[in-house]
N, C-alpha and C positions, 0 to 999 in steps of 0.2 A: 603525525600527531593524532592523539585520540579527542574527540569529542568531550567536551568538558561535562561531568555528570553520568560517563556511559560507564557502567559496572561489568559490562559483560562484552565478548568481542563483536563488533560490531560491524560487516561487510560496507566501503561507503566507498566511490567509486574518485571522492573528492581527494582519496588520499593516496594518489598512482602509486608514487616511487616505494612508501617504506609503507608498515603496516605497525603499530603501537597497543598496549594493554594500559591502561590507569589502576593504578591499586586505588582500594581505599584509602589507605593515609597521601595518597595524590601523587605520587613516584609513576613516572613512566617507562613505559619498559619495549623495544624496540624488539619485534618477533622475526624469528629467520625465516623466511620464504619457507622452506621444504615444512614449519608446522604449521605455518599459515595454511599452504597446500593441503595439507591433513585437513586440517579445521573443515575449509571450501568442499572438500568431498566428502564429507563425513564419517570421515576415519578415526575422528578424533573430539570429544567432545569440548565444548568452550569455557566447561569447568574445568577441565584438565589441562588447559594452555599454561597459566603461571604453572604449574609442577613440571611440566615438560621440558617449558623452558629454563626452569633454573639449571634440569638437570643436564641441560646439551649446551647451556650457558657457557662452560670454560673451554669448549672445544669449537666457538663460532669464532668468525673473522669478522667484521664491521659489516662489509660485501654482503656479507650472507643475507642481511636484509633484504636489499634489492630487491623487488619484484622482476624477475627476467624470465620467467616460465611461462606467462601468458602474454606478454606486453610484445605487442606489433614492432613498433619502434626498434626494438630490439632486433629482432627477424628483419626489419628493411635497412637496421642500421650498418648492415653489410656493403650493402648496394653504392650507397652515396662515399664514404669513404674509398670503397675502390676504384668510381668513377674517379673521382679529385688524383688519386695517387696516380693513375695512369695520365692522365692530360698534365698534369702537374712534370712529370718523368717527360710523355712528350714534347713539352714544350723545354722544356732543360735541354732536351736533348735535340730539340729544332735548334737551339743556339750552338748548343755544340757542330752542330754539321753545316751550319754556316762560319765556320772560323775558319784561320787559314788551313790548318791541317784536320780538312774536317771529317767529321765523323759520317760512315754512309749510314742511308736511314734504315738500311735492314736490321743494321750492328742499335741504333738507336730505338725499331720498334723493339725490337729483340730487349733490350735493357728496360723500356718501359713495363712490359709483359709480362718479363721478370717480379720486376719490381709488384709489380701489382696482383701477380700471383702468391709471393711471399704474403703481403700484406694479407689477404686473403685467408690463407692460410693461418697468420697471425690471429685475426678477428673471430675467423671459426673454431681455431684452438680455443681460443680462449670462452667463446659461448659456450663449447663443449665440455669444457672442464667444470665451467658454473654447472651447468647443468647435471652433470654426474656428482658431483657434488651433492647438489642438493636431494638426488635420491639417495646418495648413502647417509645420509643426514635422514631420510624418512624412515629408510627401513632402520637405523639407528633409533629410533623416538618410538615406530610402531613397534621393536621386540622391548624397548623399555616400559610402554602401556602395556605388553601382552605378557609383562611378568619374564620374557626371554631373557637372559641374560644380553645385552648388544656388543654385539663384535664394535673392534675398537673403531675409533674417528681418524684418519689424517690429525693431529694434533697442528696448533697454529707453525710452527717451527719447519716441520717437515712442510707443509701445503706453501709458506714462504720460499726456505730452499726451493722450489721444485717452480716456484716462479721465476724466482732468479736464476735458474738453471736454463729453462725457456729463452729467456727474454738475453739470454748472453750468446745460448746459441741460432738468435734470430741476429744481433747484430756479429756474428760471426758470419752468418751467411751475405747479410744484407755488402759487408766488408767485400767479401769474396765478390759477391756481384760487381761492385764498384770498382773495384781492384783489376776486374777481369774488362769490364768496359774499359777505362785507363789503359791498358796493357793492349788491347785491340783497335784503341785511338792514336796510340804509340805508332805502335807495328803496324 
């Protein structure tokens, strides 16, 4: 949210996650990280925020908001999720090697390690795709200020496809893994 009264964009430290403009007739308007970033280093003047963003308006995703360029949380929020996934995997697989036909624990650290390097792998893909993202979004906005003509945007369609693409061949893998522990608790 923006500050009730602010005409102009307004750095406030109270407002982490999203970053917003108020018009004058009182319409709020939600800005994408990669102008906000512009704005912060002054690339980009904070009269030229509403025109910039009407113009890159049909080509953002909700996401794009997000603040994840500077925010810590993000950077250590790797850390904690892959501790959880591997003791998590551990401990599944401590009951698995206690039953009767059980599983040895090399076959079980081995599936945990997996598991948590996938996930891994998942979490950083995905920080690093926000993040190139939101540079082809600036150098997109900086050749629209500089009168450039800007090469095109990932449109929303394609940037979706291309998650769902991902995310199918993550539980493709995650399968295999499962499948292959099963197959080795078998055998």
């Amino acid at each position: 949210m923006t500050p009730t009264g602010v005409q102009k964009a307004v750095e406030n430290s109270g407002f982490a996650h999203r970053i917003s403009i108020r018009s004058k007739l009182g319409g709020e308007h939600m800005l994408p990280e990669s102008l906000v970033e512009l704005w912060r280093t002054g690339q980009v003047q904070a009269e030229r925020i509403p025109v910039l963003r009407k113009a890159i308006e049909p080509r953002l995703l909700k996401e794009d908001s997000n603040l994840i360029l500077h925010n810590q949380s993000v950077k250590n929020g790797l850390v904690i999720p892959l501790i959880l996934v591997f003791f998590i995997m551990l401990v599944v697989m401590g009951f698995a090697t206690r039953s009767e036909e059980h599983l040895s624990l090399p076959l079980a650290l081995f599936i945990s390690v997996t598991m948590t390097i996938v996930m891994g792998a998942i979490l950083w893909f995905t920080r690093q795709t926000a993040r190139k993202r939101r540079a082809q979004q600036m150098k997109w906005l900086l050749d629209a200020e500089s009168g450039v003509p800007p090469a095109p945007l990932p449109g929303r369609t394609k940037t979706l496809l291309k998650r769902f693409a991902i995310i199918y061949a993550v539980i493709i893998a995650l399968t295999l893994v499962v499948l292959g522990g099963v197959f080795a608790w078998v055998h």
